[in-house]
C-alpha positions in Angstrom: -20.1 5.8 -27.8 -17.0 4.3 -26.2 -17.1 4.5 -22.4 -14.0 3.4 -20.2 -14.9 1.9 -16.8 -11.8 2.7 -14.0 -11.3 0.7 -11.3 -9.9 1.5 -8.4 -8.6 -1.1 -6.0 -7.4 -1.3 -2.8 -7.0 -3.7 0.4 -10.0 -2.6 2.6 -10.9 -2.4 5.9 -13.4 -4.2 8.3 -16.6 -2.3 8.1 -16.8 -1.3 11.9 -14.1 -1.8 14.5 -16.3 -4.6 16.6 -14.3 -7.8 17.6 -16.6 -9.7 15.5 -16.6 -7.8 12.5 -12.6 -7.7 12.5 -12.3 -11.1 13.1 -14.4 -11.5 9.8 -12.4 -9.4 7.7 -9.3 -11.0 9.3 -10.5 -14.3 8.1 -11.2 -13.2 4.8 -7.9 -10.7 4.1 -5.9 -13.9 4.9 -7.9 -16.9 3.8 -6.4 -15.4 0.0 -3.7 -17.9 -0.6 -1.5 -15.2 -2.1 -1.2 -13.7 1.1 -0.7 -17.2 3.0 0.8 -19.3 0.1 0.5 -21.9 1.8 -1.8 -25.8 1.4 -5.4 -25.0 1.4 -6.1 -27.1 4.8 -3.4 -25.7 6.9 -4.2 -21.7 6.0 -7.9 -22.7 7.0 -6.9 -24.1 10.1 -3.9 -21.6 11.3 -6.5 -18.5 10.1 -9.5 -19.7 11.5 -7.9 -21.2 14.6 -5.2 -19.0 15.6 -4.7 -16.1 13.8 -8.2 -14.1 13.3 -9.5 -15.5 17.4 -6.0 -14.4 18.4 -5.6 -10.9 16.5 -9.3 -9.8 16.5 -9.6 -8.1 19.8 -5.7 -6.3 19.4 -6.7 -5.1 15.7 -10.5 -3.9 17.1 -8.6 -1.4 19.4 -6.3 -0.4 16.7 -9.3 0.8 14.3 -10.6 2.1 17.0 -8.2 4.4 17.3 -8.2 5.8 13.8 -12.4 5.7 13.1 -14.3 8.6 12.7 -18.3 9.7 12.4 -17.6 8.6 8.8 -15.8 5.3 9.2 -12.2 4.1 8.3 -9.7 7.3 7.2 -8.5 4.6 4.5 -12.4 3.9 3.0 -12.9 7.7 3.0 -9.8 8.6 1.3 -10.5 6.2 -1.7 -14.0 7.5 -1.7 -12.9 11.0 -1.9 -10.3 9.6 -4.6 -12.8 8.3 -6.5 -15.3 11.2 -6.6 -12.4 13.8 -7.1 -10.7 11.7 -10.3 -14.1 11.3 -11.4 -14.5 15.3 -12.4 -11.5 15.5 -13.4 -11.5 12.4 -16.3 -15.1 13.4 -17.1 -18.5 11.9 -18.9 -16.6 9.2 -20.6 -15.1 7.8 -18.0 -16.7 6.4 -15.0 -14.7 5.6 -11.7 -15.6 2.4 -9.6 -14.1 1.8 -6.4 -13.6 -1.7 -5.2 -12.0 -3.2 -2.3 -10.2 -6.8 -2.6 -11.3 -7.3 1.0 -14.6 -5.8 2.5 -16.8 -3.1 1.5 -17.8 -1.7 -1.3 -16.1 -5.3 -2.9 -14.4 -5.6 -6.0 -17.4 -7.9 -7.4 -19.4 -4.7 -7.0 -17.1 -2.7 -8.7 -16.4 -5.4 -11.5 -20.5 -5.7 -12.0 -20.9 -2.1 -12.4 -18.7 -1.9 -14.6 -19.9 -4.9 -16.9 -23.7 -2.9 -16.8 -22.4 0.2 -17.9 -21.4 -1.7 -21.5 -18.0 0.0 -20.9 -15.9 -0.5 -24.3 -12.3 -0.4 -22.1 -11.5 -0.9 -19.0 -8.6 -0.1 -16.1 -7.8 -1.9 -13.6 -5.6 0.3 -11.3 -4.5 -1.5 -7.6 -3.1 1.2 -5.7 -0.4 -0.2 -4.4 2.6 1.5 -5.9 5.2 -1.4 -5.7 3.8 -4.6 -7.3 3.2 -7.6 -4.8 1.6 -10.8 -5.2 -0.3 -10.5 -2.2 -1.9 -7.3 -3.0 -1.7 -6.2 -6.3 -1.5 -9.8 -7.9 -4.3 -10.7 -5.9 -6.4 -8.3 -6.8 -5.6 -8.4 -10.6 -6.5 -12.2 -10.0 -9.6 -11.6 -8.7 -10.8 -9.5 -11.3 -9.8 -11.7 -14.1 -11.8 -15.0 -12.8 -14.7 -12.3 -13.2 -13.7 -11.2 -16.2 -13.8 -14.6 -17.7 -17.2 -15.1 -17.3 -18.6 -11.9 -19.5 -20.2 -12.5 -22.5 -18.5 -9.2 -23.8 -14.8 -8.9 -22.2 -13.8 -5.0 -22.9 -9.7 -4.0 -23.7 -8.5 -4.3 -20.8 -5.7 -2.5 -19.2 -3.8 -3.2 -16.0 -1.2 -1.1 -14.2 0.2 -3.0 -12.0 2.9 -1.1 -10.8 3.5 2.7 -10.6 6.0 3.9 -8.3 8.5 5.2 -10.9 6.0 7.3 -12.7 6.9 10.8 -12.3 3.7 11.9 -10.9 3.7 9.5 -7.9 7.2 10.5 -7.1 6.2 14.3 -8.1 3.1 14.3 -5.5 5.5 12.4 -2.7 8.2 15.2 -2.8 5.1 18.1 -2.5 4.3 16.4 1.0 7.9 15.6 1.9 9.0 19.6 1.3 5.6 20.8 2.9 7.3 19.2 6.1 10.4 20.8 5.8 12.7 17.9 5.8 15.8 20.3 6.0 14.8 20.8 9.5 15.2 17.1 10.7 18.5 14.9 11.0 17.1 12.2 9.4 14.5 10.4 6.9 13.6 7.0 7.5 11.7 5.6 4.4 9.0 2.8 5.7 7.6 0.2 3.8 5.1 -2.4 4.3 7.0 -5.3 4.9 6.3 -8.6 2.7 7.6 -12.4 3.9 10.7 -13.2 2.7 9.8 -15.9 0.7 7.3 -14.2 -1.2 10.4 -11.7 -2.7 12.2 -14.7 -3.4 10.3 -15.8 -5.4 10.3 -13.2 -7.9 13.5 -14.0 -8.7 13.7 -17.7 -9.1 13.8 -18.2 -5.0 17.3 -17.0 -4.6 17.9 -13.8 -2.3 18.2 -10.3 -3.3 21.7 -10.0 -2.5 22.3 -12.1 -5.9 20.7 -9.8 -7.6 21.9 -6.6 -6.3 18.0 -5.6 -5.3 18.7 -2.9 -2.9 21.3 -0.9 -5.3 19.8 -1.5 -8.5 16.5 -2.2 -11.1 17.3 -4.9 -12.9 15.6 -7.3 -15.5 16.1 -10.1 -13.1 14.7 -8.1 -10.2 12.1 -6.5 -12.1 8.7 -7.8 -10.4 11.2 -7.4 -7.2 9.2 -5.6 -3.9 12.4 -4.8 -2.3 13.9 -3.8 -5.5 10.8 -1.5 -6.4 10.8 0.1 -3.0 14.8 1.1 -3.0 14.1 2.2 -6.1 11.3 4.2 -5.2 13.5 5.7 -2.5 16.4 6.5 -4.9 13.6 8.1 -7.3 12.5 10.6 -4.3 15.8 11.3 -2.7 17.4 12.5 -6.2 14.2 14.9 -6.3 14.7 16.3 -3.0 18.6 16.4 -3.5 19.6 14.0 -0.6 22.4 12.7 0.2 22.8 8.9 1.3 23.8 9.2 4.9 20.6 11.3 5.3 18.1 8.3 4.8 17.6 4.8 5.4 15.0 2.2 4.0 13.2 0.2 6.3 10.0 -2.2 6.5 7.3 -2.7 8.8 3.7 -4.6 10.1 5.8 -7.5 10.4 4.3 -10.5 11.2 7.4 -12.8 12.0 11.7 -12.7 11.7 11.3 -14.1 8.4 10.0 -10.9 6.7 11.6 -8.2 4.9 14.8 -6.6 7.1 15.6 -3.8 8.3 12.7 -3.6 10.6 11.2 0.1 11.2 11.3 -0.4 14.7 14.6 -1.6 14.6 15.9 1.1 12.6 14.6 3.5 14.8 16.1 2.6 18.1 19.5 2.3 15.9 18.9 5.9 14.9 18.0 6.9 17.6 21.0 5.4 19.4 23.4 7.2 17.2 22.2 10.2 18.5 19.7 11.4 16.2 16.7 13.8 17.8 14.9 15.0 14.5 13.2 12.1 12.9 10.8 12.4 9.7 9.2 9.1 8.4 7.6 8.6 5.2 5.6 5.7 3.7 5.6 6.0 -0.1 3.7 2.2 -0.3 0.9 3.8 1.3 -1.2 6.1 -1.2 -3.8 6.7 1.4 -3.4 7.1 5.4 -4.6 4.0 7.2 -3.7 2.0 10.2 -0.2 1.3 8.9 0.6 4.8 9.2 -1.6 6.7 11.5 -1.7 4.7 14.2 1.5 2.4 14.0 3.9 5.4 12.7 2.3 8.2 14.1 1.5 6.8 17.2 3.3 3.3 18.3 6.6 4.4 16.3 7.1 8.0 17.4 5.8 6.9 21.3 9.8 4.6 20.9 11.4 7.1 19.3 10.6 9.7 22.2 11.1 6.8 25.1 14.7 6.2 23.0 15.9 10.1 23.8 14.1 11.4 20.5 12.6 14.8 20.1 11.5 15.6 17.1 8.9 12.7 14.8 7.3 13.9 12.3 4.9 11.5 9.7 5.2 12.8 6.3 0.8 12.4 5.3 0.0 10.1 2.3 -1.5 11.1 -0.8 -5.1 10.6 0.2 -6.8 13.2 -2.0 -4.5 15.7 -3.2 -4.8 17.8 -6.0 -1.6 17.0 -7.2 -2.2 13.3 -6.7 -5.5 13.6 -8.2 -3.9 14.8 -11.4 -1.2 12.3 -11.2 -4.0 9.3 -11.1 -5.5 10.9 -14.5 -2.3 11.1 -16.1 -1.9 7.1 -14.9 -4.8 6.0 -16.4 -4.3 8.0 -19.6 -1.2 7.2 -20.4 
């Protein structure tokens, strides 16, 4: 009987919010040289001697602030994912979880799967905009396992899917459940990515040669920036908005030299302008996390309210909808 093995894969979290067990996962998350692509000897030492001693302790409070009795919102979100898509694909299908970083791994997942004899096999990172840092790495990782199986099942990858119109379906159910009509504005947030890396999807030249922030193009096509304006076009024609009632932004910057405009930026602009009615939503975020609980919902609103705002509202992710549940199926299916 054929059996199709899905995987679903996402970045992970540390599995407690200790100093010590941050600072591991820290060490791990960027010790992958797609994330730091940079020689093997200087990622070791900036990682190991700056980065994970120097970030531990901040990042510990930060998880601290979003744990609960049953661990990391992000880790129980997939899980619920996972169990939920798992009824609804049925017996011939089983769902893995695997996380590229942390617990339960993606060697787990990717051993699992090779026990079960599955005939095919998905591979869906659920990161809606393709990246090399996240979903590259991850498909990466799973192929150097791969290779090593006697009997290597059809394998399908979906690397990307933003535009499908279930995603942008499920988005626009949580976007109207908060009643955008009653806010001035929509800022659109993105995990931002190092300049570089987007350059170099595109032969290392800028965006701006390639008309990224207006346009898809098969020059920009593996293009994050390109892919998240895109995304935002995809959602703002659902919802019927005009321009001048949105703006794309990034943020979890690490340095100047990533992705611009900066959320935080953006905000005290809007803010500024006069705007008191903020709603921010994170449509590279399929499941609520640090990213968006604590540095949206809580470090972002805190300047938008100390810039004269009154009004910040943050549009929830997908986490375990029943609408995003079905649009998962209808990813892997088709």
């Amino acid at each position: 009987m054929n059996k199709t093995a899905v995987i679903l894969i996402n970045t992970g979290t540390p599995d407690n919010y200790s100093v010590g067990t941050v600072k591991k996962y820290l060490k791990e998350f960027l010790s992958d040289k797609r994330v730091l692509d940079m020689p093997a000897w200087r990622r070791k030492l900036l990682v190991h001697g700056f980065i994970a001693p120097m970030r531990a302790k901040r990042s510990a409070k930060l998880y601290q602030k979003v744990w609960t009795n049953d661990g990391a919102p992000l880790l129980i979100n997939s899980f619920n994912l996972k169990n939920r898509l798992q009824v609804a694909l049925g017996n011939d299908f089983e769902v893995l979880l695997g996380m590229r970083y942390g617990n339960p791994s993606l060697k787990i997942a990717l051993d699992k799967a090779k026990t079960s004899n599955c005939t095919n096999l998905v591979l869906l990172p659920l990161f809606p905009q393709y990246a090399s840092s996240t979903t590259g790495s991850s498909i990466e990782f799973a192929f150097k396992h791969l290779q090593n199986w006697n009997n290597i099942p059809k394998t399908k990858v979906i690397n990307k899917f933003y535009n499908h119109p279930d995603f942008i379906k499920s988005f626009v159910e949580n976007i109207r459940g908060m009643q955008p009509e009653n806010f001035e504005h929509i800022l659109f947030s993105y995990h931002g990515l190092p300049i570089n890396h987007v350059y170099n999807t595109h032969y290392g030249k800028p965006c701006s040669q390639f008309n990224c922030t207006e346009e898809l193009n098969e020059d920009n096509i593996f293009c994050y920036n390109a892919m998240c304006y895109d995304t935002t076009r995809l959602i703002a024609k659902a919802l019927d908005l005009e321009p001048e009632r949105y703006t794309v932004a990034f943020q979890s910057r690490f340095s100047k030299n990533w992705l611009t405009p900066f959320t935080d930026k953006i905000i005290k602009k809007k803010a500024n302008e006069g705007i008191k009615k903020l709603l921010v939503v994170s449509p590279s975020f399929v499941s609520d996390c640090l990213e968006t609980t604590v540095e949206i919902g809580d470090t972002y609103k805190k300047l938008f309210f100390n810039k004269g705002g009154e009004q910040f509202a943050l549009v929830p992710s997908l986490n375990d909808n029943i609408s995003w549940i079905e649009a998962v199926k209808n990813i892997v299916l088709k």
